[in-house]
N, C-alpha and C positions, 0 to 999 in steps of 0.2 A: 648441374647446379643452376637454379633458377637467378634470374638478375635481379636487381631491385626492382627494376621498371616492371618487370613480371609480376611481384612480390606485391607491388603498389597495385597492378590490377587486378590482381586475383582477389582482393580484399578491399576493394572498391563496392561500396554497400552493403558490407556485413556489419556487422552487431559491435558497438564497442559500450565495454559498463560506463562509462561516462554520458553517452550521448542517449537520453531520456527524458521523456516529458509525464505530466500526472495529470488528467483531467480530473477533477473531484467538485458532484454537483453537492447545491447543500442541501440540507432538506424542506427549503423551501422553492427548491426547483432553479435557484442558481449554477448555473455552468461558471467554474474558473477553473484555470492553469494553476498550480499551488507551485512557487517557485522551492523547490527543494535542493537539499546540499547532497542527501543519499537515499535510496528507499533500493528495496529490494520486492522477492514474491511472496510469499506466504508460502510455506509447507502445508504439506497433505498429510495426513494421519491414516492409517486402515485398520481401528481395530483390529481384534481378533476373538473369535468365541471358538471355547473350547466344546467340544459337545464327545460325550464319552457314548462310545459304541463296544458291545461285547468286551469290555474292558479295557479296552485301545483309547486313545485320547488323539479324537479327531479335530483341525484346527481350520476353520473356515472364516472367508473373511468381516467385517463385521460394520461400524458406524463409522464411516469417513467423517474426518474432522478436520480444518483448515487452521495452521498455527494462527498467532496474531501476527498483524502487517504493523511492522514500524517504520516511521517516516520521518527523517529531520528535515525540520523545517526552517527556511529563513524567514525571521519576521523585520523588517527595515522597521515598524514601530507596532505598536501594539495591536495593530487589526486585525493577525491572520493568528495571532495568540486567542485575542476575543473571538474570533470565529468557530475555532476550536470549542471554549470555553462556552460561550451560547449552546451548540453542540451539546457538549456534557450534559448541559441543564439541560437539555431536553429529553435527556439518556433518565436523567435523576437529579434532578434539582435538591440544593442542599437545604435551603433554609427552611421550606415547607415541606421535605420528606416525600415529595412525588415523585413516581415514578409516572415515565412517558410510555405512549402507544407504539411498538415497536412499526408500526406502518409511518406513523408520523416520522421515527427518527433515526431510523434505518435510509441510507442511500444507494440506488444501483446505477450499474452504467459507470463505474469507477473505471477508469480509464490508465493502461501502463502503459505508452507507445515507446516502441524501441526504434530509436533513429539511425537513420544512414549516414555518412557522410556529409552528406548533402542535405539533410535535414529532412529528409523522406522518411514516411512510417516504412517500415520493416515489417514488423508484428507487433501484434497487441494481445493485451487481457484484460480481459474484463471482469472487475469484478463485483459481486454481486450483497446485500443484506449486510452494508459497512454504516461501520459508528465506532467514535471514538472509548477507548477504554479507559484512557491516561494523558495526561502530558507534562512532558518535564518542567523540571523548573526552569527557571531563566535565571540564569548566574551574573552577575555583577561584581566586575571589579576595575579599577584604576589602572592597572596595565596591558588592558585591553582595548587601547585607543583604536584602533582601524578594524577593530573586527566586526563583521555582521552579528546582528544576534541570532540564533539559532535554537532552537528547542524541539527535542521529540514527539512525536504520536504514537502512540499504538493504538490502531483499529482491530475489532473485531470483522469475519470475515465469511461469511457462510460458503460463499464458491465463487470459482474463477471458471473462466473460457480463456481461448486461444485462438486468434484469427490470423494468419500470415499475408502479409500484404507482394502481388504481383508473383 
C-alpha cells in the first residue's frame, strides 16, 4: 500500500477539473483571460450514412459535428455581459435585421489550458470558428448579498486541437 507522501507525488502535475484557465480573443483581435466559474469541451458528433449494397444496409461514417461549448461566466459589473452582447450583434444584430460576415465574427485560437499544481500548462485545445449563440440571463434578487454575478454562454464551435505540454 502506497503512503501519502507517495500518493501526493504520484500526482504532482496532473490534471484536476478545477484548475483551468480560457484565453478568448474577441473579434476585433483582443486577447483576454475570461474569468469563468465552469466551462467544459465540446463534444464530437460522427454521423452516419447508411448506403444500401445488394440489400444489406452498409453504415459508414459521415459529417463530424462539434456539440455547443457552454461557459459560466463571472461578470463583477456589466462589461464581460456587454462583451458578450457586442458579440451577438455582430453574429445578428436585432434592431436593423443584419446579419454579420462570418470572418468578421467568428474567433480562432480559443484557448483551454489545463493546469498543474503549480500553475503550469499541462495541455491545451484549441479551439477554432467560435461565436456566441446565447446568453443567460442575469437573475436578481435581495438574498443574494455576497454573491458574484454570473451568467452562461454557449458558443458555437467548428473544431478543436490538442497540444500536451512537456
Amino acid at each position: 500500500m502506497a503512503s501519502i507522501a507517495e500518493v501526493k507525488t504520484a500526482l504532482q502535475g496532473k490534471s484536476r477539473l478545477d484548475r483551468f484557465r480560457i484565453t478568448l480573443p474577441t473579434p476585433e483581435g483582443v486577447v483576454k483571460e475570461v474569468m469563468v466559474k465552469a466551462a467544459g469541451l465540446p463534444g464530437r458528433t460522427v454521423g452516419v450514412v447508411e448506403l444500401k449494397h445488394k440489400g444489406a444496409t452498409i453504415k459508414i461514417g459521415g459529417e463530424p459535428t462539434y456539440n455547443d461549448w457552454t461557459i459560466t461566466v463571472y461578470g463583477e459589473d456589466y462589461e464581460e455581459y456587454k462583451r458578450f452582447f457586442d458579440w451577438m450583434n455582430a453574429v445578428a444584430e436585432f434592431s436593423e435585421n443584419v446579419r454579420g460576415n462570418p470572418v468578421d465574427y467568428k474567433v480562432n485560437n480559443v484557448t483551454v489550458d489545463q493546469l498543474g499544481i503549480d500553475n503550469s500548462v499541462i495541455a491545451s485545445a484549441t479551439l477554432e470558428g467560435v461565436f456566441p449563440t446565447s446568453i443567460d440571463d442575469i437573475s436578481y434578487d435581495n438574498e443574494s448579498t455576497d454573491t458574484v454575478v454570473e451568467f452562461g454562454v454557449t458558443l458555437s464551435v467548428d473544431s478543436i486541437s490538442f497540444t500536451r505540454q512537456g
